[in-house]
N, C-alpha and C positions, 0 to 999 in steps of 0.2 A: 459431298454432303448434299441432300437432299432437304429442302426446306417447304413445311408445308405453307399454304395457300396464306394460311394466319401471320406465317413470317413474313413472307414476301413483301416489299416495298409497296405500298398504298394499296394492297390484298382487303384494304376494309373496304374500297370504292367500288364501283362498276368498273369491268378491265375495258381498257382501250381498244384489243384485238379481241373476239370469241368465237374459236372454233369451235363447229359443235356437229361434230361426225363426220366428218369429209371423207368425200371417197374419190378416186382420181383414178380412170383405165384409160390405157391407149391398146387399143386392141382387146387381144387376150393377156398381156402384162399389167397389173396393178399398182399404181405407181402409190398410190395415197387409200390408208384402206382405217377406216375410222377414224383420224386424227382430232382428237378434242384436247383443247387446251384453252389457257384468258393469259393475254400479256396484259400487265397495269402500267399506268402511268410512271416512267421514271424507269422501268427495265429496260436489259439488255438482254435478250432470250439467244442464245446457240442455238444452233441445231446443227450435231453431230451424226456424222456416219457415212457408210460405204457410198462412193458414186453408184448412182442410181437409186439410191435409198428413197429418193422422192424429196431433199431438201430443198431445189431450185423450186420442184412442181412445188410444193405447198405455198414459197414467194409470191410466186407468176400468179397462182388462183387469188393471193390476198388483198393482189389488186385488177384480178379480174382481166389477166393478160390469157391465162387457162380457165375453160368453164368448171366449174366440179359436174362432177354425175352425180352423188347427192350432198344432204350436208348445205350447211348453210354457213357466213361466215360476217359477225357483225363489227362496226366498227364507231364505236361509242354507247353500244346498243341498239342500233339501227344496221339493218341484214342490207348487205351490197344489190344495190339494182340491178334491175335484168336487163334494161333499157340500157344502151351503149351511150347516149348524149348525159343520162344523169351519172352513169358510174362516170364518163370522161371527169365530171364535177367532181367527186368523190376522191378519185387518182391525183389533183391537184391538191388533197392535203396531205399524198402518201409523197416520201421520195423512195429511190429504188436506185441501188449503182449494180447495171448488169454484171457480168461474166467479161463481155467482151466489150463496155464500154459506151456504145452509142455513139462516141462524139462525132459531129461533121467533120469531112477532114477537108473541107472548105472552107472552115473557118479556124483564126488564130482560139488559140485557148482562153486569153479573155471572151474571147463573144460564144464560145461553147458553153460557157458558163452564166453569160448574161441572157441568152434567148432565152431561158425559161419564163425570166422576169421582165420580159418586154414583152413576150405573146401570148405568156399568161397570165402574168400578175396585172399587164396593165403598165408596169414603172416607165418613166423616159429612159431613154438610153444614156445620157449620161449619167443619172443615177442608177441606173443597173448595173452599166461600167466600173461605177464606183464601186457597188458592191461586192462586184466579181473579181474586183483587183485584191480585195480584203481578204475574199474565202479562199482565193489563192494564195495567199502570203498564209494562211494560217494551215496551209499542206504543202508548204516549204517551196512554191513556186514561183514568188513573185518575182524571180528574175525568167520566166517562161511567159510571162504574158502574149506576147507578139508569135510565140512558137506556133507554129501548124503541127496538126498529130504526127504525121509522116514525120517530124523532125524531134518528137520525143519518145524517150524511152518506154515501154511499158509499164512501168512502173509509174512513169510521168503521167501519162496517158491515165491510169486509173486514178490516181490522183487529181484527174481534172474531173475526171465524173462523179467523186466523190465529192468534192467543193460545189460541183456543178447542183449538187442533189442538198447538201447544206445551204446550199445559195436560198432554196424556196421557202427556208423555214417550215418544212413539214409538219405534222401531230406524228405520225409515224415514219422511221427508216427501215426500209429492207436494204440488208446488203447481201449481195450474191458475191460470195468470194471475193471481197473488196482490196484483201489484202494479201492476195496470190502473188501478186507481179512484184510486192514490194520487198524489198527487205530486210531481214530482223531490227535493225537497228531504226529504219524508218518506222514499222510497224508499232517497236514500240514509244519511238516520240509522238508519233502522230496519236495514240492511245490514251498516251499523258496528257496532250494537248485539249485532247477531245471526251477528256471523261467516262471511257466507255464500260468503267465498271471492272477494270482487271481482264475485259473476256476480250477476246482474237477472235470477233463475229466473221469468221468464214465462210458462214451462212448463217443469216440472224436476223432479228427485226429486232426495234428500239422503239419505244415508245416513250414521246413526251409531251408535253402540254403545248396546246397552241398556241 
């Protein structure tokens, strides 16, 4: 079922994310070729289709990981800077859980999840600590805390980058295939746990209030 803009969850506001014609080439392939669309406040937006369809590109550009070639793409209603120090600002209220994770593998899974909030946010470390003992206990890991990546499962493993990205308190989440490694039965407690609208964001961005 296809619902218009009227129906859609706080569709009376200004949207949170707005594309507005994006285009995206690597070479002679086109990866992103007009994409317009507005996430609002409170969705969970899919985006379905073939590998290579351009779902990761459209992520990567929305926080400015990928440049576009045209096209603009606003976030509150203010268009993402060009300048690399004020978008770095801007990427601190987006989180993002790659494909392949991120995590240090120098560091135990609590502190992969506490660096965001000690060298971005500012927090002490024992309350970031705290916090990051929380976001893991509520993706089923709080007995992995002390673990190094090397000694968890993939599944594990995504599951720390996921808490990791919940940990900063976002306005927006991009997830790039978050819930590849895991599965069925985790995918859907962690779904229930985390409210995500019924959808299996396999590639998706969520958008919610800061």
């Amino acid at each position: 079922m296809n619902l218009s803009d009227s129906e859609r969850p706080g569709a009376s506001r200004e949207p949170v994310l707005n594309y507005r014609n994006i285009t995206k080439r690597y070479g002679d392939f086109q990866a992103l070729h007009g994409v317009s669309m507005d996430v609002f406040e409170g969705e969970v937006v899919c985006l379905i289709g073939p590998s290579g369809s351009g779902k990761s590109t459209l992520l990567r550009c929305t926080n400015a990981l990928e440049s576009l070639h045209s096209g603009e793409i606003l976030l509150n209603g203010v268009a993402l800077p060009k300048e690399e120090r004020a978008m770095r600002a801007v990427r601190q209220r987006m989180g993002m859980v790659f494909q392949n994770f991120e995590l240090f593998p120098h560091k135990i899974a609590l502190d992969n999840v506490a660096i965001g909030l000690t060298t971005v946010r500012g927090m002490g470390v024992a309350q970031a600590r705290e916090k990051a003992a929380r976001m893991l206990d509520k993706v089923g890991l709080s007995d992995k805390l002390q673990s190094y990546p090397a000694n968890l499962s993939g599944g594990q493993q995504q599951r720390v980058a996921i808490a990791r990205a919940l940990a900063m308190e976002p306005e927006v989440m991009l997830f790039d295939e978050p819930t590849s490694a895991l599965d069925p039965e985790t995918v859907g407690a962690r779904g229930r746990r985390h409210d995500h609208g019924g959808c299996d964001p396999r590639n998706g961005l969520r958008a919610q209030s800061g």
